[in-house]
Phi, psi and omega in degrees: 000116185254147173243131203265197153333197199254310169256021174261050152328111161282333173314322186291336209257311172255002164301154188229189196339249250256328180331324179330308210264326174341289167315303148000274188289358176274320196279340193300288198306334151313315162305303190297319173313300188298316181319287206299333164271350152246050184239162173306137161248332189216126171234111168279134184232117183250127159067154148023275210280312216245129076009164157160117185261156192243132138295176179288313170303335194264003194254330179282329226251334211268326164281338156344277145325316165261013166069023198255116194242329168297271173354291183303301193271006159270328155318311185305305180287332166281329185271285148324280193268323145321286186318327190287295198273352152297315189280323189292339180272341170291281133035263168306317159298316149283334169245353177238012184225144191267110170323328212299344165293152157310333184264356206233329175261345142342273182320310141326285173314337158310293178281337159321298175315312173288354196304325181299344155284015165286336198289012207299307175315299178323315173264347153308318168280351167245000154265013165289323198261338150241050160255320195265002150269345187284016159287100171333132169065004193219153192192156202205132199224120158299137189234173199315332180308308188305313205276333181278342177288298188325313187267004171266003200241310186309331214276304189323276175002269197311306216273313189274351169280324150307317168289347180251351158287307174318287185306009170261345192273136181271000000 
């Protein structure tokens, strides 16, 4: 994998229509990444009056904390750090890097594969709101974070499986 300028991306060189916009919808889906692990992700309501919304980091950090060590580190890694270094390695490969190798559409086809274990958070958090709602006095609401993590997992996905038909094309 050689890395050219900042725009000498061979992946940029052979896309055609909508494949174009791809560093776009990556750099979208990054923003959208950061938002979404600190934004309310999750909100629990015990009794009327009392609340309390979780982001998603704070939600990673809280098995932590409750000493569930399993947890934290699939959640860290599926949630956190995957996602990041999935947009983030896409990314770099669109705009600097000459593709034209094996290990480099590998490395793509990898992570296009592994993507679906980003939703890992997600679905943790929707079997939190339906255990906490199966509960006397307790209710539990998915909040905007989830929904902005979520379409950043969609996008990243959908971008980097492109990126990886491109850099497949002879």
């Amino acid at each position: 994998m050689q890395f050219g300028g900042i725009w000498g991306g061979a992946l940029r060189e052979r896309a055609s229509g909508l494949d174009r916009w791809l560093g776009l919808v990556l750099a979208l889906a990054l923003v959208l990444l950061v938002l979404g692990l600190f934004l309310p992700a999750i909100k629990i309501s015990t009794f009327i009056f009392i609340s309390r919304e979780f982001s998603l980091v704070e939600s990673v950090f809280s098995f932590l904390e409750a000493g569930n060590y399993f947890l934290f580190a699939v959640t860290f890694i599926f949630s956190l750090v995957f996602p990041t270094f999935k947009i983030i390695t896409g990314l770099v490969l669109w705009h600097a890097a000459d593709v034209t190798g094996a290990s480099s559409t590998s490395l793509l086809n990898g992570l296009a594969a592994a993507s679906k274990w980003s939703m890992l958070d997600v679905f943790i958090i929707a079997l939190v709101v339906l255990v906490a709602d199966g509960r006397l006095l307790t209710g539990a609401d998915i909040q905007v974070g989830a929904i902005v993590f979520s379409a950043s997992v969609l996008l990243s996905t959908w971008a980097v499986r492109r990126l990886s038909l491109l850099a497949s094309q002879d």
